[in-house]
C-alpha positions as CSV (number, residue, x, y, z in Angstrom):
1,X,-18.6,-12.3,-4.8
2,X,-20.7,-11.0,-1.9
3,X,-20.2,-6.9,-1.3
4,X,-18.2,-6.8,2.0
5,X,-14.8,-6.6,0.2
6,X,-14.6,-3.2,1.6
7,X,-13.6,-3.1,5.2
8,X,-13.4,0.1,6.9
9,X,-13.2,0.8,10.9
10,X,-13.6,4.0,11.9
11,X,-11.0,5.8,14.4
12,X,-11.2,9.4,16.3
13,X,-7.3,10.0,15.8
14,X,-6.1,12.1,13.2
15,X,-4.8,8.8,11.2
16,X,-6.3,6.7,8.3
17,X,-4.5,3.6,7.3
18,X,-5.1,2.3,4.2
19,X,-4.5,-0.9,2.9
20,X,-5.0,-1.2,-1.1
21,X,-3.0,-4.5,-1.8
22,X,-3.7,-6.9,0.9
23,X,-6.0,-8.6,-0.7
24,X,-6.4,-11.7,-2.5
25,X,-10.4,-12.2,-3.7
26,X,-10.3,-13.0,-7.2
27,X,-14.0,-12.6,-8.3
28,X,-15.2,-16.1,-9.7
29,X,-16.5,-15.1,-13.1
30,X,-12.3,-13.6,-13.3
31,X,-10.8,-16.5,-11.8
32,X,-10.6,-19.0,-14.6
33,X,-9.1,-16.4,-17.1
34,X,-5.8,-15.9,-14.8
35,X,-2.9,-18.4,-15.5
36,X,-3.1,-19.9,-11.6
37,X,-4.7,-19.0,-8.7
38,X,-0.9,-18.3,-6.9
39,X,0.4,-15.7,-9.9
40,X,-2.8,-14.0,-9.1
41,X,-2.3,-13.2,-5.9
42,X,1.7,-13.6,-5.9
43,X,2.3,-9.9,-5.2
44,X,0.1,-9.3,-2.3
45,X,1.0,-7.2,0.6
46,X,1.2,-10.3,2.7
47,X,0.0,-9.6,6.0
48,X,0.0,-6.3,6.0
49,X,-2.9,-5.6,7.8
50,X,-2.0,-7.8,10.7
51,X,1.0,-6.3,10.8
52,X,-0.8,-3.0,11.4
53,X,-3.2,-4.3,13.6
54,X,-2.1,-1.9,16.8
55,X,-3.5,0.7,14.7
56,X,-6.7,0.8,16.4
57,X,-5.6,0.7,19.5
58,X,-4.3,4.4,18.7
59,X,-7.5,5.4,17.5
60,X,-6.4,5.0,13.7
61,X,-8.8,4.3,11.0
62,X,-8.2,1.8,8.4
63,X,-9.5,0.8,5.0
64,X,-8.7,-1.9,3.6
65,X,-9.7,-4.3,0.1
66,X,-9.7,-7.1,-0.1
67,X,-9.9,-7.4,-4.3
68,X,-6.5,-8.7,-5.5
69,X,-4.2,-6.3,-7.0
70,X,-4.4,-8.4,-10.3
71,X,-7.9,-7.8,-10.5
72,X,-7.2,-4.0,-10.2
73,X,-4.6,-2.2,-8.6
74,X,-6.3,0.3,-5.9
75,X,-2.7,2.8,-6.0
76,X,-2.6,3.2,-9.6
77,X,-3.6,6.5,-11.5
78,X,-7.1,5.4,-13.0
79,X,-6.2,7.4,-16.3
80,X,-3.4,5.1,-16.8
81,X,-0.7,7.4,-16.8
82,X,2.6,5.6,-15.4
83,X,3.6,6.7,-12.1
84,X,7.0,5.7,-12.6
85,X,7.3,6.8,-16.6
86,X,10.7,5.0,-18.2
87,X,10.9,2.6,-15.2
88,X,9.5,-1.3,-14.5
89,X,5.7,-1.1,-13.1
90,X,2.4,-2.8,-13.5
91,X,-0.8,-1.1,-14.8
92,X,-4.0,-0.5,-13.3
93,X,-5.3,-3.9,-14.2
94,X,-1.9,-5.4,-14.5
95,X,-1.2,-7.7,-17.2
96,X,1.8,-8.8,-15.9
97,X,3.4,-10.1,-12.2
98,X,6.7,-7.9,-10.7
99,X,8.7,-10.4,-12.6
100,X,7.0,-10.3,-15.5
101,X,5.2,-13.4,-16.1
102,X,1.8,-12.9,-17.6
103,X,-1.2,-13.4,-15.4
104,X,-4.3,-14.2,-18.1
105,X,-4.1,-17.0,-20.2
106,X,-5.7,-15.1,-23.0
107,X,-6.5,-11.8,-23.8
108,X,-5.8,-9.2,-20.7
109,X,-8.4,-6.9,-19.8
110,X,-9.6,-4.3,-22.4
111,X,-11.2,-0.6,-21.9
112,X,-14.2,-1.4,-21.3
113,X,-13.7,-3.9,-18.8
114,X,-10.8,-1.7,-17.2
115,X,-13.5,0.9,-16.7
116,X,-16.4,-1.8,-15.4
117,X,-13.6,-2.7,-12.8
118,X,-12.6,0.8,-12.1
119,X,-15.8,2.1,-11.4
120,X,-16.8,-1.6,-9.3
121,X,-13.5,-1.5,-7.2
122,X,-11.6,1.4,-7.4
123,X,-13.9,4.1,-7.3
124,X,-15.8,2.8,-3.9
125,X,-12.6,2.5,-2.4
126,X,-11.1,6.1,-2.7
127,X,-14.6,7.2,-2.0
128,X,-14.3,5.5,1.4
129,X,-10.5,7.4,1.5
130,X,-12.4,10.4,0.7
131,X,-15.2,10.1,3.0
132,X,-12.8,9.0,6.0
133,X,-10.7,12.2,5.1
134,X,-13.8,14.5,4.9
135,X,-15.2,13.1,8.3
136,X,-11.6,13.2,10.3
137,X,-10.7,17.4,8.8
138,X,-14.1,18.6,10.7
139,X,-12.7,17.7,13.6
140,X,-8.6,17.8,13.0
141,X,-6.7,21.0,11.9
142,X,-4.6,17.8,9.9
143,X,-4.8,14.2,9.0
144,X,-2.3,12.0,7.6
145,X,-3.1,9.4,5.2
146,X,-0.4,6.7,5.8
147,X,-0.6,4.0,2.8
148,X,0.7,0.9,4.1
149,X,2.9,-1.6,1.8
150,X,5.2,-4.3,1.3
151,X,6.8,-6.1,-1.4
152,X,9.9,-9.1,-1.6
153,X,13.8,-7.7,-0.9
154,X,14.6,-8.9,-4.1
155,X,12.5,-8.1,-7.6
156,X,15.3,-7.6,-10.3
157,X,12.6,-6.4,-12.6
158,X,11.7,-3.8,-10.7
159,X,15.0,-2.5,-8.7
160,X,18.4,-3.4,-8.4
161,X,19.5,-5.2,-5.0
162,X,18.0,-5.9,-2.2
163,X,15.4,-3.5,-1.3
164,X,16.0,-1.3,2.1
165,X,13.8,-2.4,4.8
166,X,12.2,1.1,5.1
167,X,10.8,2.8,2.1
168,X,9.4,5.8,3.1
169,X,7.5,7.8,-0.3
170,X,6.5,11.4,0.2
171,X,6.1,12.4,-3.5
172,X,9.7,14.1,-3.4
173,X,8.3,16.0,-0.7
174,X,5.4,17.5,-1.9
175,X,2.7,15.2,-0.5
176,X,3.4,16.0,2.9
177,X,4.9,18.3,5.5
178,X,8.7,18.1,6.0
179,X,8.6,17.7,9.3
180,X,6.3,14.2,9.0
181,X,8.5,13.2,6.8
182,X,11.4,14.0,9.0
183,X,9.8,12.3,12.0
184,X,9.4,9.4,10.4
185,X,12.6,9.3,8.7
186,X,14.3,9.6,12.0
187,X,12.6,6.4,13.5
188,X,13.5,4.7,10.5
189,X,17.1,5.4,11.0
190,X,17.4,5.0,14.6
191,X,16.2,1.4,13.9
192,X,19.5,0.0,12.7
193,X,17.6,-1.4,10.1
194,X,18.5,-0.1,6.0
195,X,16.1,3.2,5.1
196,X,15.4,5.2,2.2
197,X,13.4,8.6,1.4
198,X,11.7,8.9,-1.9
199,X,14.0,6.0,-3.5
200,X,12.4,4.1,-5.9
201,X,9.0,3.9,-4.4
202,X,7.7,7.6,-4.0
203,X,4.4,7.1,-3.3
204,X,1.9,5.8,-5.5
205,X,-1.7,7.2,-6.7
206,X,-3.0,7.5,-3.3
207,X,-0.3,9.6,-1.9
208,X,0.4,11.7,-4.6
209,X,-3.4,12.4,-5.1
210,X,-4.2,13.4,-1.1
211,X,-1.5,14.6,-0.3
212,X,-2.3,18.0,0.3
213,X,-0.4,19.5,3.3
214,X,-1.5,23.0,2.6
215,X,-5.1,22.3,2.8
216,X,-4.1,20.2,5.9
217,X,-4.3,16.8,4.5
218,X,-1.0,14.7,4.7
219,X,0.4,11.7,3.0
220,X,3.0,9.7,3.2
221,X,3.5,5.7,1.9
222,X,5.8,3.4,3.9
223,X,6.8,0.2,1.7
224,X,8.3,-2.4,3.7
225,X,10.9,-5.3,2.2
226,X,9.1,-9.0,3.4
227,X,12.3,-9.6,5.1
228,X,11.7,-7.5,7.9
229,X,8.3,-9.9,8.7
230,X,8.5,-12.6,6.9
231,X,11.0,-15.6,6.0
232,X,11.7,-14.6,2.2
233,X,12.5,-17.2,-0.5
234,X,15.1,-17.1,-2.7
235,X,13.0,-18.4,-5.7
236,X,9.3,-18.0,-4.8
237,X,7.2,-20.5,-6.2
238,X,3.9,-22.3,-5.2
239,X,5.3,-24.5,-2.7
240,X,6.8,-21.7,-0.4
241,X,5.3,-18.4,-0.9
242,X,3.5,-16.5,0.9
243,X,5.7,-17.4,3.8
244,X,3.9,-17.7,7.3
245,X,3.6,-14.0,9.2
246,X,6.5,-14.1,12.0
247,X,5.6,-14.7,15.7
248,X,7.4,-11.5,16.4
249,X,8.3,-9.5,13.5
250,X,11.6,-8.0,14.3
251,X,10.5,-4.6,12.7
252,X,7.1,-4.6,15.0
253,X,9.0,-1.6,17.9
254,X,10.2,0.6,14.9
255,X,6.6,0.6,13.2
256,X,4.9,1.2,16.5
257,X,7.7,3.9,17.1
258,X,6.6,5.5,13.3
259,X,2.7,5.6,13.5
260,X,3.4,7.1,17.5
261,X,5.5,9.6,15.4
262,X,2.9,10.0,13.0
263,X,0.3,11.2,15.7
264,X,2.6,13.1,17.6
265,X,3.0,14.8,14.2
266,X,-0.9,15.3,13.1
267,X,-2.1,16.2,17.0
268,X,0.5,19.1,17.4
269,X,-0.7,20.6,14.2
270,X,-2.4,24.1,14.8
């Protein structure tokens, strides 16, 4: 696998976007050892980054993998210490999909390789987070990492129901200002379209680990449901999943309204 599966443009506003499960790149000395090609890459962020793609026309900066989250997941703690202790999740290197099938075909990923991947993929890619941060601060009183997510309405393994279309995660409000949070928030609900704040998805590894609004560096993770996209399945399966990107994804205003917010937020900053 050739070395541009890091992708990062640089902005002058205040805003990184990051995108650490878009992609799908399996590398091809993995690929055999995963039970199909499709489980692999099953839980993508489907077109996330498209979906996003106004971003730089407000000056954001975005970085974005494009390793599959099977390979390793780029918003996991690298220790592998649960972020969600007592509930569903996948690992770092997951052994499993959301719904539980196993992904390898024989044995899963041990330490060593864990940490051979981790230090090939992982590591590069919050260094570029890091770097991006570092470089936006000297010229920004505050920055706002916004991590950028999606996942299907419906994953009984994971939650019960049917997902709300906004799931905004702030660390229970300790990754970011209140008043970002509240911006956002208020988009969200003005929308008409079902939100939650710090629900089941509170942020994951990225969030909670920049998120440092005191030294001027905020965080805050947006996980969309599909639906809001995307035509969503009832039973995903080879033959109709990933579903195509929608012409015009009805949530399209209210995310343009919510990164507009999000500026507005990091520019009045003293």
């Amino acid at each position: 696998m050739s070395g541009d599966w890091l992708r990062i443009a640089r902005g002058e506003a205040p805003l990184i976007l990051c995108f650490p499960h878009g992609g799908t790149a399996i590398p091809e000395a993995l690929a055999a050892r995963f039970m199909s090609p499709w489980l692999a890459r099953k839980d993508a962020d489907w077109w996330i980054e498209a979906l996003y793609g106004f971003g730089a026309e407000l000056g954001a900066t975005t970085i974005a993998t494009d390793i599959s989250r099977s390979v390793i997941d780029m918003n996991r703690d690298p220790s592998g210490v649960s972020l969600y202790p007592g509930q569903a999740t996948t690992e770092l290197c997951p052994t499993t999909s959301f719904d539980g099938e196993p992904l390898y075909r024989g044995d899963p990923p041990g330490a060593d390789e864990i940490e051979r991947r981790t230090a090939t993929w992982f590591a590069p890619y919050h260094a570029a987070i890091e770097a991006e941060i570092a470089r936006l601060r000297a010229v920004h009183p505050a920055v706002v990492v916004y991590d950028c997510h999606s996942i299907r309405s419906h994953v009984p393994r994971l939650f019960d129901g049917e997902l709300p279309q906004f799931n905004i995660g702030t660390n229970s409000g300790r990754s970011c200002a209140p008043a970002l949070a509240d911006a956002v928030e208020a988009v969200c609900a003005a929308s008409g379209f079902g939100h939650v704040r710090d629900g089941r998805f509170k942020g994951g590894w990225t969030t909670r680990h920049y998120g440092r609004p005191e030294a001027g560096v905020h965080a805050i993770q947006m996980e969309l449901a599909c639906r809001g996209y995307m035509t969503e399945p009832a039973s995903p399966d080879e033959s109709n999943w990933p579903s195509p990107l929608d012409a015009d994804p009805a949530i399209l205003p209210t995310l343009r309204q919510g990164i507009a917010a999000v500026l507005d937020f990091a520019k009045g900053c003293p």
